[in-house]
Each structure stands twice: as C-alpha cells, then as structure tokens.
DOVOLO-942777 format. One line per 10 residues: number of its first residue (from 0); their letters; for each residue x, y, z of N, C-alpha, C. Coordinates in Angstrom, 1 decimal. Example, Ala and Ser with C-alpha at 12.3 -4.5 7.8 and 13.67 -1.06 7.14 Angstrom:
2
0	as	13.2 -5.7 7.8 12.3 -4.5 7.8 13.2 -3.3 7.8; 12.8 -2.2 7.1 13.7 -1.1 7.1 12.9 0.0 7.9
***
This chain:
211
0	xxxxxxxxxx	-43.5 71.4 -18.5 -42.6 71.4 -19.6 -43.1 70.6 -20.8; -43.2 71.2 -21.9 -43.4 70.7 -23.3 -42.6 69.2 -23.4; -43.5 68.4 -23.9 -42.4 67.0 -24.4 -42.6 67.1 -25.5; -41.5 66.8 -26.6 -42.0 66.8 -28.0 -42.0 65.3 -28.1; -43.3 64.9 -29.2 -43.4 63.6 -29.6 -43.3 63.5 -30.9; -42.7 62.3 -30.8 -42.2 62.1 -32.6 -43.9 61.8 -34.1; -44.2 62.6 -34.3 -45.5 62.5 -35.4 -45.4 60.9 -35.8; -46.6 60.3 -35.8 -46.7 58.9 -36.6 -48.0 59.2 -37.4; -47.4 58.8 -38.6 -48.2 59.4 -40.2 -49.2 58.3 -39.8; -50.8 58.1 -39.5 -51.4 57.0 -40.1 -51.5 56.4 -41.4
10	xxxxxxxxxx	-51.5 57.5 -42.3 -50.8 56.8 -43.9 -49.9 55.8 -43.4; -48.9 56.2 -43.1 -47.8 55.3 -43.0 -47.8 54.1 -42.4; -48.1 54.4 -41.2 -48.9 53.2 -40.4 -49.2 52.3 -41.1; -50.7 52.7 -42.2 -52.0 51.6 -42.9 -50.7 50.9 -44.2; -49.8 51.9 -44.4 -49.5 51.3 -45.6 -48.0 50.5 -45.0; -47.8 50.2 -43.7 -47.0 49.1 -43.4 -47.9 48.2 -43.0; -48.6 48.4 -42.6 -50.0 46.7 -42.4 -50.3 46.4 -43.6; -50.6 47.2 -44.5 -51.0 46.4 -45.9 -49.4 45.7 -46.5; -47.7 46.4 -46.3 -47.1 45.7 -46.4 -47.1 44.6 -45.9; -46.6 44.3 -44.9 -46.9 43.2 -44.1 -48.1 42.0 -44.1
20	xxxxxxxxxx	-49.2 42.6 -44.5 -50.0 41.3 -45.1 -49.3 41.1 -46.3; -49.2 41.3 -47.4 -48.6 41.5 -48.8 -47.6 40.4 -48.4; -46.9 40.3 -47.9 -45.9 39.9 -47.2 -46.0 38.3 -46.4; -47.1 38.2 -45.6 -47.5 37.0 -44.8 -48.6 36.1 -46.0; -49.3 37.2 -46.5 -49.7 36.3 -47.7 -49.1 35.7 -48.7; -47.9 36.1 -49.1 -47.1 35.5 -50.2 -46.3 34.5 -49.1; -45.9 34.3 -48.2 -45.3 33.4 -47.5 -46.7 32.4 -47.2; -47.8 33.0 -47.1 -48.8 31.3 -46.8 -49.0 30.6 -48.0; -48.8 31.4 -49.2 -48.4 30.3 -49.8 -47.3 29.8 -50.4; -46.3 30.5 -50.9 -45.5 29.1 -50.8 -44.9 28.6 -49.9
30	xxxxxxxxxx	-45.2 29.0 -48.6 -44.6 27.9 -47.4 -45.2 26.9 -47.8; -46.6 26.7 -48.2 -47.5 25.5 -48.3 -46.5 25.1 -49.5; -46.4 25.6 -50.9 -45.8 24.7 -52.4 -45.0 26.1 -52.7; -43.9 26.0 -52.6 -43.4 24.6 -52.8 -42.6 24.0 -51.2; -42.8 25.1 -50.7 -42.7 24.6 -49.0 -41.4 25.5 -48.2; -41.6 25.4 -47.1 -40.6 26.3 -46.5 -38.9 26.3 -46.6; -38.6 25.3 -46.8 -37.2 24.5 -47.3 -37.3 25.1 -48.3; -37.8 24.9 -49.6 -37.9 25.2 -50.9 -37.7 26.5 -51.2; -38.5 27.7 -50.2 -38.6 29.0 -50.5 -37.7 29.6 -49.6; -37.0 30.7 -50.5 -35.8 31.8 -50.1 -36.7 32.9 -49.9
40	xxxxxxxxxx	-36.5 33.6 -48.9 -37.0 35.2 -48.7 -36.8 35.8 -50.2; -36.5 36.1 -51.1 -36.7 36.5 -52.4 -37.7 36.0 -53.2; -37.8 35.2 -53.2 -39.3 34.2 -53.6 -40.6 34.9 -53.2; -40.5 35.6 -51.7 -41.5 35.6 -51.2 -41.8 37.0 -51.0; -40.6 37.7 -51.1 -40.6 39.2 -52.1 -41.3 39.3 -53.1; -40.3 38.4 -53.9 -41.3 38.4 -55.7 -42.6 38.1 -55.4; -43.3 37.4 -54.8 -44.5 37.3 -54.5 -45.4 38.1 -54.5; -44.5 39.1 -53.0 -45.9 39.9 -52.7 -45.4 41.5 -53.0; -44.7 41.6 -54.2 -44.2 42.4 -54.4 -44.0 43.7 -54.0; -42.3 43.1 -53.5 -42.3 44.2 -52.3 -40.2 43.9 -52.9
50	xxxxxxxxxx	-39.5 44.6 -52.2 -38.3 44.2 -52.1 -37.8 43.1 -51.1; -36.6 42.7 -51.1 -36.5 41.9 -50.0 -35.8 42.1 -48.7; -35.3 43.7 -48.6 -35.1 44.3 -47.7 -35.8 44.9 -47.1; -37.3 44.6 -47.5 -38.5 45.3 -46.9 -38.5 44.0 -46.3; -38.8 42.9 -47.2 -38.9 41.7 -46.3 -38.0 41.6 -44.3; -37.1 41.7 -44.4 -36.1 41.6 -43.1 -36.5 43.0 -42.8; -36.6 44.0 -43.0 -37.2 44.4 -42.5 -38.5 45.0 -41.6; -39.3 44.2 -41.8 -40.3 44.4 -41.3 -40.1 42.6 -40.3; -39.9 41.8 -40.8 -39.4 40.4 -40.3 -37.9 39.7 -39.7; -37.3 40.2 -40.2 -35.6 40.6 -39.5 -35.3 39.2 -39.9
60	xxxxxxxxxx	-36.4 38.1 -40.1 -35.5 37.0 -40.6 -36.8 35.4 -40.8; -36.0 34.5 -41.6 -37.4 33.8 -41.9 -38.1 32.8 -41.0; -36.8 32.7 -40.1 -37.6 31.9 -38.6 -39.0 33.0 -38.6; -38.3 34.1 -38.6 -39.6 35.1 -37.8 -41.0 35.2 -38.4; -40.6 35.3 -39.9 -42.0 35.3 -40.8 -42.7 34.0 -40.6; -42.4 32.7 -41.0 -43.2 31.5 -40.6 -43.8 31.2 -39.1; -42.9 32.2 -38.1 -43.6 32.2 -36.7 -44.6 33.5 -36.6; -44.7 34.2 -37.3 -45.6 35.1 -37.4 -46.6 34.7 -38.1; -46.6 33.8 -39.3 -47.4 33.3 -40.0 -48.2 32.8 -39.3; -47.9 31.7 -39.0 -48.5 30.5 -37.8 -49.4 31.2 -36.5
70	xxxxxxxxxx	-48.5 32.5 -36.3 -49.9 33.2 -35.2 -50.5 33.8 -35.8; -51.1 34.3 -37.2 -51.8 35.1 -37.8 -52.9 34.7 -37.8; -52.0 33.4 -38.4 -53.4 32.1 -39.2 -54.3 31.8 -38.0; -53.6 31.2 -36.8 -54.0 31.3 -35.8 -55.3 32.4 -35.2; -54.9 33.3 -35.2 -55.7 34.2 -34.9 -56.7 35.0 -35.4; -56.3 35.0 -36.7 -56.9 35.4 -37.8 -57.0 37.2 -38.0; -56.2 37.5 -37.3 -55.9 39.0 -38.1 -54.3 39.0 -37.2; -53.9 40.2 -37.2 -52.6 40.5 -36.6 -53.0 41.8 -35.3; -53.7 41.4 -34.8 -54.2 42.6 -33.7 -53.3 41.7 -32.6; -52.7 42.5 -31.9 -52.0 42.4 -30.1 -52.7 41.6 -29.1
80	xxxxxxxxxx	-54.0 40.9 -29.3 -54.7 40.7 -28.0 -54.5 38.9 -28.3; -54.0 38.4 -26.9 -53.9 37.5 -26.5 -55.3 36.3 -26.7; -55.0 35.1 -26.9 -56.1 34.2 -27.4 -56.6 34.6 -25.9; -56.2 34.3 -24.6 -57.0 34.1 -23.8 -58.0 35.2 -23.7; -58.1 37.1 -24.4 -58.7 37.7 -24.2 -59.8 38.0 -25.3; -59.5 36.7 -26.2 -60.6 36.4 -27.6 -62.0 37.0 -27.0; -62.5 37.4 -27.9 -64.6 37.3 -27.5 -65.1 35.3 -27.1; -64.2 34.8 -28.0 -64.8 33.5 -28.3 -64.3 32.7 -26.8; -63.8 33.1 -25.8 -63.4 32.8 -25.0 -64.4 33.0 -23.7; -64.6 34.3 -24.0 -65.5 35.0 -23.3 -66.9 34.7 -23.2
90	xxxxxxxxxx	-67.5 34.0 -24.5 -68.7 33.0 -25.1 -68.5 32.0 -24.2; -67.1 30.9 -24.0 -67.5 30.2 -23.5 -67.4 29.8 -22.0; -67.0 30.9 -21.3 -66.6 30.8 -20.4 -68.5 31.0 -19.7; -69.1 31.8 -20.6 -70.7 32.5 -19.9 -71.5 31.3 -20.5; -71.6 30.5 -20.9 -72.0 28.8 -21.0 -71.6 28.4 -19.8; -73.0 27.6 -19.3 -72.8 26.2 -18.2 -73.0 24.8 -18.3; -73.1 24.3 -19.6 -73.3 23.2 -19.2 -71.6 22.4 -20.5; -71.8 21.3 -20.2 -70.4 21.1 -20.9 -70.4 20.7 -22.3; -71.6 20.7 -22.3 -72.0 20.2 -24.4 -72.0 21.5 -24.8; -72.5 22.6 -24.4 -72.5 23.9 -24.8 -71.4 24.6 -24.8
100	xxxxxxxxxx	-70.0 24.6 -24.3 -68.9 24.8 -24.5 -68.1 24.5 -25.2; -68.3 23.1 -25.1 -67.7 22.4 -26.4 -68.1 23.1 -27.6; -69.7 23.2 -27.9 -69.9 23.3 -29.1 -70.0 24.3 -29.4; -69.5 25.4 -28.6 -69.0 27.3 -28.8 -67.4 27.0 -29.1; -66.9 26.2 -28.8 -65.2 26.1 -28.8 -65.5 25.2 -30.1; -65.8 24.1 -30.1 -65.7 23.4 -31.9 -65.9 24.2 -33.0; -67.2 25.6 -33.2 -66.9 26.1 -33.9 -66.1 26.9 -34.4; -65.5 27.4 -32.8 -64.2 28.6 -33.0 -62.5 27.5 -33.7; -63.1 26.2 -33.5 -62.0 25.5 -33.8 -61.8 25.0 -35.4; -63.1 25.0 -35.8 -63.4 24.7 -37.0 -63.3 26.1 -38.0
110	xxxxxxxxxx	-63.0 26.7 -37.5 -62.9 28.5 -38.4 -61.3 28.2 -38.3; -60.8 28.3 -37.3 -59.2 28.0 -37.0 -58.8 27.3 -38.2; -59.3 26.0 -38.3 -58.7 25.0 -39.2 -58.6 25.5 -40.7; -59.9 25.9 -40.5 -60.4 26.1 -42.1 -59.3 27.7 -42.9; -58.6 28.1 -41.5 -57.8 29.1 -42.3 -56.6 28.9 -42.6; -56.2 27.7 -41.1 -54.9 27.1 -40.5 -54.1 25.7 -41.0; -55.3 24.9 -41.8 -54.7 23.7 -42.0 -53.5 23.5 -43.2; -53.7 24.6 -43.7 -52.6 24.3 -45.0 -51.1 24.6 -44.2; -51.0 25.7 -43.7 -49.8 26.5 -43.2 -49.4 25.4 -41.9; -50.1 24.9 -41.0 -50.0 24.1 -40.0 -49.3 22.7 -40.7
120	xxxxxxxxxx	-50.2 22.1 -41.5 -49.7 20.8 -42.1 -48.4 21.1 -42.9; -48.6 22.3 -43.3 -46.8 22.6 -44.3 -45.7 22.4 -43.1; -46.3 23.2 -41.7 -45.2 23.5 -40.7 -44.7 22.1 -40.3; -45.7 21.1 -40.1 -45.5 19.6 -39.3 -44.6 19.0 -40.4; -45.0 19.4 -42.1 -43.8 18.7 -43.0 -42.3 19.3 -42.3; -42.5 20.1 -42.5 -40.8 21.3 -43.1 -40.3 20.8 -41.4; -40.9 20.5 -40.0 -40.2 20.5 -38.5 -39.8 18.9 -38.7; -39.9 18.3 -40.0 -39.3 16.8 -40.2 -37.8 17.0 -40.4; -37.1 18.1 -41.3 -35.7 18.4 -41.9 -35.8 20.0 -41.3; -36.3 20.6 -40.5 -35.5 22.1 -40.9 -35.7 22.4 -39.2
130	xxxxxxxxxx	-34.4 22.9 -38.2 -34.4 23.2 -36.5 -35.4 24.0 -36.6; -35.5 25.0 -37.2 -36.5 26.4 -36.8 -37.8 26.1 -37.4; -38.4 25.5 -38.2 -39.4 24.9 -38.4 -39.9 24.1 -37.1; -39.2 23.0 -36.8 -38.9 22.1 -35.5 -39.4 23.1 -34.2; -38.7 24.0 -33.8 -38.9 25.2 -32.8 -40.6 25.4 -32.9; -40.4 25.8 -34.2 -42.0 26.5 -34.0 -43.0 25.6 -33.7; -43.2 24.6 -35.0 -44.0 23.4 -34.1 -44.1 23.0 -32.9; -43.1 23.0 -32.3 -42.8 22.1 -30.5 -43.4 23.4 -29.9; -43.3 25.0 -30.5 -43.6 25.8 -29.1 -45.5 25.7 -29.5; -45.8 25.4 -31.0 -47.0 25.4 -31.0 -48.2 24.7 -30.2
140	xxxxxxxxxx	-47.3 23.4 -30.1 -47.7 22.2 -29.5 -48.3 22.1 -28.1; -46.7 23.1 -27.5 -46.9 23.9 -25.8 -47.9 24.6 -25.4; -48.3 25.1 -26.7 -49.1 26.6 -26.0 -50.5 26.0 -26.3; -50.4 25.0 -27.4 -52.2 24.2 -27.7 -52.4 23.6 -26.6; -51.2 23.0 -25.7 -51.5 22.1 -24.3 -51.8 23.1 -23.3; -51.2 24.2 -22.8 -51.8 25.0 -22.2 -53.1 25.8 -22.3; -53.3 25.9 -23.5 -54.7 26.2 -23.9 -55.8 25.1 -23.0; -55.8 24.3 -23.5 -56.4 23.2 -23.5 -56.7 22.8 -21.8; -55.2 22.7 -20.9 -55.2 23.0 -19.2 -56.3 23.8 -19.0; -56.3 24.9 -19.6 -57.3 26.3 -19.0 -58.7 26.3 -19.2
150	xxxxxxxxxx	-59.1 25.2 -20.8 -60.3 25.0 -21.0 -60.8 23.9 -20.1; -60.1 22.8 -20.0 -60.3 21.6 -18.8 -60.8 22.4 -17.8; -59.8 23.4 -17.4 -60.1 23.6 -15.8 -62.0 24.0 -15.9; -62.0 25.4 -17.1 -63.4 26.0 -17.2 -64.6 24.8 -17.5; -64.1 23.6 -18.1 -65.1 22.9 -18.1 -65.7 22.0 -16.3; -64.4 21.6 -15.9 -64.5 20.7 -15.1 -65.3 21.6 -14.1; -65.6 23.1 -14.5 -66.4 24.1 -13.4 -68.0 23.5 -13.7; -68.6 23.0 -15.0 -69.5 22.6 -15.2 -69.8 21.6 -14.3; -69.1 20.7 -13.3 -69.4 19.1 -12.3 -70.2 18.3 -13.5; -69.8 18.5 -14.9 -70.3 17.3 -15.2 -69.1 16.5 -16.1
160	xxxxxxxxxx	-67.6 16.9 -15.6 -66.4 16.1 -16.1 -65.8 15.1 -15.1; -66.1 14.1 -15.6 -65.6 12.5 -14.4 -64.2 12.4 -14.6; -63.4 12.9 -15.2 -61.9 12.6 -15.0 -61.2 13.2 -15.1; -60.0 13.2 -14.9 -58.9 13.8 -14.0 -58.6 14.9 -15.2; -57.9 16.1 -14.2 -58.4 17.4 -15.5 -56.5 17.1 -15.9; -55.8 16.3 -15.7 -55.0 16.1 -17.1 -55.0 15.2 -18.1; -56.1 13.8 -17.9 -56.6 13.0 -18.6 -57.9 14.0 -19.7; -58.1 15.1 -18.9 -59.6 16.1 -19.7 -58.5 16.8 -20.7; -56.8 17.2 -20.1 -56.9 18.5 -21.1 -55.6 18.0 -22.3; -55.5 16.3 -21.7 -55.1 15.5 -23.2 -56.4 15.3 -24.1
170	xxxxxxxxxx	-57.4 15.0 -23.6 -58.6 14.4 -24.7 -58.4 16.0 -25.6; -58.6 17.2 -24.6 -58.9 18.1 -25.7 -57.7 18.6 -26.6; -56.5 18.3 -25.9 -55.5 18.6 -26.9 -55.5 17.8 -28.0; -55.8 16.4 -28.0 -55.5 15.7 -29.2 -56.9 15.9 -30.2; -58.3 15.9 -29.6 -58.9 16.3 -31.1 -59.2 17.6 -31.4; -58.4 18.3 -30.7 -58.1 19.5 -31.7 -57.2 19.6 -32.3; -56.1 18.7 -32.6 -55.6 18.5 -33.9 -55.2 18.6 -34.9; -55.1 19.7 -36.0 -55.5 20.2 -37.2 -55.4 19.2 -38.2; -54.7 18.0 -37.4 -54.9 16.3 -38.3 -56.6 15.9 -38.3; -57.1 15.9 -37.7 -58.5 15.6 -37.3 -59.2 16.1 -38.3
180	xxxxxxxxxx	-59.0 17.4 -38.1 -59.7 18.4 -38.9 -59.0 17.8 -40.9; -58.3 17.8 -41.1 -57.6 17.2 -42.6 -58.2 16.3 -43.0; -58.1 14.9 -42.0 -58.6 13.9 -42.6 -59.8 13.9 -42.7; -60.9 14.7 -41.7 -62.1 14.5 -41.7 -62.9 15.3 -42.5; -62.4 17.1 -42.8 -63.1 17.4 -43.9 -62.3 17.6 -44.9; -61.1 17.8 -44.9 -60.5 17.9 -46.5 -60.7 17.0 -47.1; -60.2 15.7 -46.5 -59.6 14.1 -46.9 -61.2 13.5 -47.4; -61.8 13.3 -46.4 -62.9 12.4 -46.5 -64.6 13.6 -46.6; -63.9 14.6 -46.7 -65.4 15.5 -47.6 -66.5 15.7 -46.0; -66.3 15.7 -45.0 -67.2 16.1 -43.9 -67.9 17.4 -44.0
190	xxxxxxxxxx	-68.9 17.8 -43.8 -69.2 19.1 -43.9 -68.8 19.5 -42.7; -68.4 20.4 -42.3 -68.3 21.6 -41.4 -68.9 21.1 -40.3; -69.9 21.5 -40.2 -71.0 21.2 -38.9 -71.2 19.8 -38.5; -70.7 18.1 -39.5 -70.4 17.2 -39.3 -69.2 16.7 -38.0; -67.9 17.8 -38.4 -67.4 17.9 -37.9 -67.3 18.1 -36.3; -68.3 19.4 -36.4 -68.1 19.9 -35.3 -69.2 19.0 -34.0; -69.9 18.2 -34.7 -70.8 17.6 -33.7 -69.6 16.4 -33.5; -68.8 15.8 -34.4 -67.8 14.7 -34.4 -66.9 15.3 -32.5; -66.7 16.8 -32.9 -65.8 17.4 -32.0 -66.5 16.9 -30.6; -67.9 17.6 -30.5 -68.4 17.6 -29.2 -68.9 16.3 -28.4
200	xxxxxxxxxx	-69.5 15.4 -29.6 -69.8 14.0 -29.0 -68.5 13.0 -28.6; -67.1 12.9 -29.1 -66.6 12.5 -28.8 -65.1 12.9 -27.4; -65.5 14.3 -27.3 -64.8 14.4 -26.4 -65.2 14.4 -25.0; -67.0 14.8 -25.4 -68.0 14.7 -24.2 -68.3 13.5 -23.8; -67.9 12.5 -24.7 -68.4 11.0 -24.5 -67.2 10.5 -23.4; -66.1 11.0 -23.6 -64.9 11.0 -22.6 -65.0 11.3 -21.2; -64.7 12.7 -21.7 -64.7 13.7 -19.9 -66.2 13.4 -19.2; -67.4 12.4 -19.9 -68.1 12.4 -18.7 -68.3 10.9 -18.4; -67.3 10.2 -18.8 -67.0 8.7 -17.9 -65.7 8.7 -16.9; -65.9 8.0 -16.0 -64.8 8.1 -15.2 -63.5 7.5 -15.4
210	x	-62.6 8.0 -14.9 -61.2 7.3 -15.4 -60.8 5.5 -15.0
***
C-alpha cells in the first residue's frame, strides 16, 4: 500500500537555515554589547532582519536562542553530530603518544576559542544576574567536565599519565578554559601557536608527574 509523504521544498529548507543563521548571528552579537540582559528578542529581529515571530518561532524562546548560540559557537556549524563523533576526535584518538594528542586537541581548542570567546565570556557575565543564563553556563561546565573524563581516559591509554584520571580530567578541564585562552591571546597578544604549545607543555608537565 501507497504511503503518502508530506513534500519538503529544499528551497525551503536552505532558506530556513539561512534564516536561522541570520538569526544566531544577530544574537552573537548583541548578546556580547550590549549583552543578554540588555537585549529583547526584538532587537535581535531588527538585527537580522527578520520579524520577531519568526524569531520564537524558529527558537520558541530566548533561553533557547542563547543555548543554541553557545552550541553553534561551540561547534562551529549547526549540523546534528555529536562532539564525540567530531573528525577532530577521531585524529586524536589514532595518535599514541600523549604530546601528540594534546597538540591535535589544543589546536581543535584554539579554533573553539577563537570563535567562542566573546559569546562564552558574555555567557559567564549575564549567569552573574540572569537563572537561564546561570543554567546554561552550569550545564556548559558539565558537559566540558565530561568531555574532558573521556579525553583523560583516551590519554591515560598512552601509559605515559602518572595520575589519577580525576586529578588528569581536572588539569584538562581547567586549561581549557576560554579564560586561559582571553587572557593569553586577546589580553596579553599571544600568538596562536604560542598558545597552543602553553596548552601542551603545561598540562603534559602535569599528567606525567605523579600525584
């Protein structure tokens, strides 16, 4: 028996993803200035000019946009696939030794920052005065510490990490940081690649002394 399926226009499709960026880009920036408190979903309409019923709907509400924002930036497009099934994951898992992981992961970490630190640092202002700001930062926090568990574990496969894999997967939660990254290349002018040897020497200088 025949099933009928409902037609989906690819026009239509492309031209709700270009809304939708239209949309997450006028929210990364003024969530940064004049800041998420500051800006009304109308603001962010006028922006990316669109209406603001297009806004809710495609976002249903502004917790939602700023939590979508935060995984975009994160991710750097809006495609479905889970960080753990990244390529850049997949790079470092096929590395064996533990300087080499690191420094396949510090670069994927330094691309992160470089798209992430304005929207991230606006988020850590606005979770000081606003619950749903607050939410998103604490669940971001969760999921960077879980990340971090799973890289511990993949490194501590190298036998060349001396300590205990929740003392390994705090070192790496904390200097990946997007504070690290601020004060080191925005703040104080680091180049890029300064950074990322900063990343690898000092976390490796860690995980390979004993606790």
């Amino acid at each position: 028996m025949a099933v009928n399926r409902p037609y989906v226009s690819p026009r239509r499709q492309e031209q709700a993803r270009v809304t939708r960026r239209l949309i997450l880009g006028a929210a990364a920036k003024l969530f940064v200035d004049p800041g998420y408190a500051a800006t009304p979903l109308t603001a962010v309409a006028a922006e990316a000019g669109v209406a603001v019923q297009t806004v809710y709907a495609v976002f249903g509400s502004k917790r939602q946009l700023l939590s979508d924002l935060v995984d975009v930036t994160l991710a750097g497009d809006d495609e479905q696939v889970a960080m753990a099934d990244r390529s850049f994951v997949a790079d470092i898992r096929a590395l064996t030794g533990l300087r080499a992981k690191l420094s396949r992961f510090a670069r994927h970490l330094a691309a992160i920052h470089a798209r992430q630190a304005q929207v991230m640092l606006a988020l850590a202002g606005a979770a000081t005065a606003d619950a749903d700001a607050a939410a998103i930062w604490r669940k971001n926090i969760e999921e960077r510490r879980r990340g971090m568990v799973m890289f511990a574990a993949d490194l501590a496969a190298t036998g060349e990490v001396r300590v205990s894999a929740e003392r390994a997967a705090d070192v790496l939660w904390l200097a990946q940081d997007v504070r690290n990254y601020d004060w080191l290349v925005r703040e104080r002018g680091w180049p890029v690649e300064r950074f990322e040897r900063w990343f690898v020497d000092s976390v490796a200088a860690v995980l390979g002394a004993p606790d």
